[in-house]
N, C-alpha and C positions, 0 to 999 in steps of 0.2 A: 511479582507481577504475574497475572494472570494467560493461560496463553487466548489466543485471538483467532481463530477458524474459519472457515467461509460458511459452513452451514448456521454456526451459532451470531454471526455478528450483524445480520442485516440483508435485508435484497434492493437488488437495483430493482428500480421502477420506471417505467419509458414513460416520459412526458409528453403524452399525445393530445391528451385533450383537459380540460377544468377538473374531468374527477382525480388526478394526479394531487392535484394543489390540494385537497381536504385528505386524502389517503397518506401523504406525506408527513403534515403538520399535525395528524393524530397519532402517527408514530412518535414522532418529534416531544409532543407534549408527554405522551405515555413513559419516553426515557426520561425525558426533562423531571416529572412525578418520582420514579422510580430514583432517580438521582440525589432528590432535596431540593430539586429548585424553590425557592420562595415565590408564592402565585405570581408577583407583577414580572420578577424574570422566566417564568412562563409563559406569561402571554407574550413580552417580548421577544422570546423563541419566537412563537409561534407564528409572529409578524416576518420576523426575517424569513423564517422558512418559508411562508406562503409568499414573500416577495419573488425569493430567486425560483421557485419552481412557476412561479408566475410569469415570470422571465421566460425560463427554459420552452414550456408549451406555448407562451406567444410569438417568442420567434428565434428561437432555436431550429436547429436541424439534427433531429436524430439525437436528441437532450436527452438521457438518462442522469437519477439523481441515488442517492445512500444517503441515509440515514442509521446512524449506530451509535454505539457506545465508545468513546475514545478509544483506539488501542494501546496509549499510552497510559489514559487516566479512565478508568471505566467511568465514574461520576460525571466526566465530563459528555455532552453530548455535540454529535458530529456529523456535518453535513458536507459533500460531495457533491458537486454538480459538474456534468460533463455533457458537452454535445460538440458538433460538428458544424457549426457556421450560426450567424456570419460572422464573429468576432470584431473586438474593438480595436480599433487603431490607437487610442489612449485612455488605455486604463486610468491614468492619472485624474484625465478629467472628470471619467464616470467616477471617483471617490469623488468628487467635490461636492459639498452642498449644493442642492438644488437640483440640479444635473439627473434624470432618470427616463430610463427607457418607456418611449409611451405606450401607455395602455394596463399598465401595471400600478403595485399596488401605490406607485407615487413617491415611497420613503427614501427608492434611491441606494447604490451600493456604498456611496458613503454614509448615510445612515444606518444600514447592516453592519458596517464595520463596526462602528461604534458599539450599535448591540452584542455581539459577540467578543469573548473573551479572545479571539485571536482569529485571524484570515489571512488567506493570501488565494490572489489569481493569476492565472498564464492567460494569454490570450493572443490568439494572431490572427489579423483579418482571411477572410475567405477558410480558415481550419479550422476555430472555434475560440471554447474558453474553458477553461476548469477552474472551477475556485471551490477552496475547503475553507471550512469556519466550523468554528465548533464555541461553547458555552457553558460555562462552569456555574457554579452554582457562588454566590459570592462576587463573582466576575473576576475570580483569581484564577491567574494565570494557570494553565495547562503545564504539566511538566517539558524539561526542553524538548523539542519535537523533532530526536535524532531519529526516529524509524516510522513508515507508514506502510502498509498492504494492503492487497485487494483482490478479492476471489470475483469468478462470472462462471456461474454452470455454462455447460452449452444447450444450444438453442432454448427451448422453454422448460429443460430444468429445474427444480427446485432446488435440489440437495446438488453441490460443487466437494467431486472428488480431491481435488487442490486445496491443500490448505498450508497454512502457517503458524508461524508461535513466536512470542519473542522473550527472550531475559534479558535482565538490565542490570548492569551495576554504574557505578559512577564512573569508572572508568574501560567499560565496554558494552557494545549490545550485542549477544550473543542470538542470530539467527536460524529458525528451520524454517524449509519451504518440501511441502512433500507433494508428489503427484502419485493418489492411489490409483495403479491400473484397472483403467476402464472405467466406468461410470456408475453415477447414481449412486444410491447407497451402502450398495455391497462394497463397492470399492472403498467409498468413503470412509469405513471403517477400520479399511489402513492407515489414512491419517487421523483417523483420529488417536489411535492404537501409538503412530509416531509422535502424536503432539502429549499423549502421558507420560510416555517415555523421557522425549526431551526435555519434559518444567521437571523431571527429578533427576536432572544430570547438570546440574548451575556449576559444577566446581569442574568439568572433565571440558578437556578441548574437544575440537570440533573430529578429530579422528577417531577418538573413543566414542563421542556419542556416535557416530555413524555403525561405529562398531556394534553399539547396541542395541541401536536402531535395526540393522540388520539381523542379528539373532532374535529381536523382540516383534518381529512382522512376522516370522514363519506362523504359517496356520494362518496368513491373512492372504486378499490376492497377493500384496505387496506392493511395491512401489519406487519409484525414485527419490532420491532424495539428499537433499545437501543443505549443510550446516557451517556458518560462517560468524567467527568472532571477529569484529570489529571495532577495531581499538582507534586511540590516538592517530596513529601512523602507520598503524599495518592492517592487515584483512589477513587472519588464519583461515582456512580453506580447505574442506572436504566434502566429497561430490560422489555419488554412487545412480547412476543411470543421467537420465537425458533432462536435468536440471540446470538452466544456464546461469554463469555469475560472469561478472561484471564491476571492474574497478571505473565508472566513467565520470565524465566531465564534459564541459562545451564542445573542445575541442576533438575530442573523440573518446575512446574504450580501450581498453585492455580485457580479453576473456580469461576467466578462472578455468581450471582444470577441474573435471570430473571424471573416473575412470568407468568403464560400461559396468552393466548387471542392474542387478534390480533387489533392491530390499528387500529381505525375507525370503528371495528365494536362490540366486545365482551371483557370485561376486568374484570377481578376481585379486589382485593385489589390490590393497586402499593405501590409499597414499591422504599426505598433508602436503598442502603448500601453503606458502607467506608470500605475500603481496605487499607492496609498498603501497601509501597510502597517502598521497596529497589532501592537504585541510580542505582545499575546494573542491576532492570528488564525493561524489556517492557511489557504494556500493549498490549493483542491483542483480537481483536473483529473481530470476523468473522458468516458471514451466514452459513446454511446450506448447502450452495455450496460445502462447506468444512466440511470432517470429523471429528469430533473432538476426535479422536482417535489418533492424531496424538504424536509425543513424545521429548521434546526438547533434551535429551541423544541421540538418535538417528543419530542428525543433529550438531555432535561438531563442533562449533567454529560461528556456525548461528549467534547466540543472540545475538554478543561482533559485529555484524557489523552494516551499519544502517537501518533506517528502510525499506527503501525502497527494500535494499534485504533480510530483514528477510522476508517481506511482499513476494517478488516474491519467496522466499526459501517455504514459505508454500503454495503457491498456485503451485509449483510443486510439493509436497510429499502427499497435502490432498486436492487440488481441482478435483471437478467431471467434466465432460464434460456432466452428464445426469441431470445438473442444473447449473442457474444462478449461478454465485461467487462472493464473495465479502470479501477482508479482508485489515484489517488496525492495520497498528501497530506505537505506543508512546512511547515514551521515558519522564522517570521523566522531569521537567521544567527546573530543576538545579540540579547540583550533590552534595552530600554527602555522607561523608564516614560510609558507613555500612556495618556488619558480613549477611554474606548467613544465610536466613532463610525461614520458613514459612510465605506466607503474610495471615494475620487475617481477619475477617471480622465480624463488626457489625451491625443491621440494626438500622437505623433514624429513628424517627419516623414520617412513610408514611402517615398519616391522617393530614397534616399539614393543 
C-alpha cells in the first residue's frame, strides 16, 4: 500500500455557495476516470456527490467536503462531508426511501447509499453531521476499513505540513503521523522526507522506524513524529515530540507516551511502549493541530462508526485553523470479545 499525505490526497472545499456543487463532482468524476469506473457508475458518482454537497451549501453551517482517493484502496473513490449544524435527530429515517432534504437534488440519503459501495454517518442535532462514502468501480467492496486520516493547512494554505502514511498487513496496521516544523512547503518537505522513509521500513517496529526517522530528517527543518503498530490486542507505540496518541472508546481515553525532541534534529532517550487494546477501541494519533482536550462522552455514538468519520468527527470538535492538522484513526486488526476497561501501558526496553 501506498503511503497517503495531505498535500498529495485532496483539499477541503467550503460549501458556501452552488459553484461548490460543479467544483466537487468534476473532481469526483476525474478520480472516478482515473479509476476505471464504467460510464453509468460514473454519472452515478456524480449524482450522489452533487446531492450531499447539495445538501451541505443548502443548509449546512460551516459545511466543508473532500474528495479523494481511498486511503485504503486508491481505485476506490471517497467522499467526506462535514459541517457544523443543524443535524438529524434520526438518521434512520433520512435512509429510508422517499424521505429527502427539501430543495436538493430529490434522490435522498437513502438512495446515496445504495449508490455507493459503502457509507456511514454521525450526526447529532444542533452539532452537525459527517458522513463518508466512497465507490469502487464494480461496486465491490472497499477493503476492511481498519484506518482513516485527514490533513487541513492552516488558514488559506495550500500545501499541510502534517502528514501521514499507512502499512498494512493482515494482521496489523502499522502507522506514521509527522508534523514538519513550521509551515508551508519548506517544512513540508520533512514529511514528506518521513513518509519515504517509513513505506521502506514494513518489517521494523515502531522504535527502529523512529530511529530512522530521526537520523533520516537531519538536513530537513525536522519534525515530530510517532509511529504506531496496531495489532489485534495491543498498540506498540513510539513518539518523538509533541505528537498525541490515543487508545479511545465511548467511555473515555487512555494517552500514549511520546518522549520530547524533534526529528532530525534533538532527541533524548526513545523509548517503546505496548498498550492494551480492546476490540471496541480505536486508536487515535493526532498533531497539534488538534487540541487534545478533546472528550469521547462528549461525542455519543462517534467511536461505534468508522474511521474515517471518527477521523473528520474530531477534526471538527478539536481542529485549529491557527495550525497545520493532522489526525488518524485505527481500528484493532481483528475483533474479540472484551469487557470495557482501562488500556495499560508498559515500556520495552528502549535501548535495544
Amino acid at each position: 500500500m501506498g503511503p497517503l499525505t495531505s498535500p498529495r490526497t485532496g483539499e477541503w472545499v467550503r460549501a458556501e455557495d452552488p459553484s461548490a456543487v460543479g467544483a466537487v463532482r468534476r473532481k469526483a468524476v476525474l478520480l472516478a476516470e482515473e479509476a476505471g469506473f464504467d460510464p453509468v457508475l460514473i454519472g452515478q458518482t456524480a449524482v450522489a456527490v452533487s446531492e450531499a454537497v447539495s445538501n451541505l451549501v443548502k443548509h449546512a453551517v460551516d459545511g466543508t467536503v473532500m474528495v479523494r482517493p481511498h486511503p485504503e484502496a486508491p481505485a476506490t473513490v471517497e467522499l467526506i462531508t462535514v459541517d457544523r449544524g443543524p443535524g438529524m435527530a434520526d438518521v434512520a429515517r433520512a435512509l429510508r426511501d422517499g424521505y429527502s432534504t427539501s430543495g436538493t437534488l430529490g434522490i435522498g440519503l437513502g438512495a446515496i447509499s445504495r449508490i455507493s459501495s459503502g457509507y456511514d454517518v454521525h450526526s447529532l442535532p444542533g452539532k452537525g453531521t459527517v458522513l463518508a462514502m466512497h465507490f469502487t468501480a464494480g461496486h465491490t467492496p472497499a477493503p476492511a476499513l481498519r484506518a482513516s486520516g485527514l490533513t487541513r493547512p492552516i488558514g488559506e494554505e495550500q500545501v499541510c505540513a502534517d502528514g501521514f502514511a499507512f502499512l498494512r498487513t493482515d494482521s496489523a496496521t502499522t502507522v506514521l503521523v509527522c508534523d514538519g516544523l513550521g509551515h508551508g512547503h519548506i517544512a513540508a518537505q520533512a514529511t514528506y522526507r518521513a513518509v519515504e522513509l517509513f513505506m521502506s521500513s514494513s518489517d521494523q517496529e515502531p522504535l527502529d522506524i523512529v530511529r530512522r526517522l530521526h537520523a533520516g530528517l537531519a538536513g530537513t527543518r525536522g519534525g515530530a513524529v510517532a509511529v504506531a503498530r496496531v495489532e489485534s490486542a495491543r498498540v506498540l507505540y513510539a513518539g518523538l515530540g509533541n505528537i498525541s496518541g490515543w487508545v479511545t472508546h465511548a467511555e473515555g481515553r487512555q494517552g500514549m507516551v511520546s518522549v520530547p525532541g524533534i526529528a532530525g534534529q534533538q532527541v533524548g532517550r526513545l523509548r517503546q511502549y505496548t498498550y492494551e487494546l480492546p476490540s471496541y477501541a480505536t486508536v487515535v494519533m493526532h498533531s497539534d493541530g488538534l487540541t487534545d482536550r478533546w472528550d469521547p462522552t462528549t461525542m455519543p455514538g462517534l467511536f461505534s462508526r468508522l474511521p474515517a468519520v471518527i477521523a473528520a468527527g474530531l477534526m471538527r470538535e478539536a481542529g485549529s485553523r491557527r495550525d497545520d492538522a493532522c489526525v488518524v484513526t485505527v481500528r484493532p486488526a481483528k475483533k474479540a470479545t472484551s469487557n470495557p476497561g482501562e488500556a495499560t501501558a508498559r515500556p520495552d526496553d528502549g535501548d535495544r
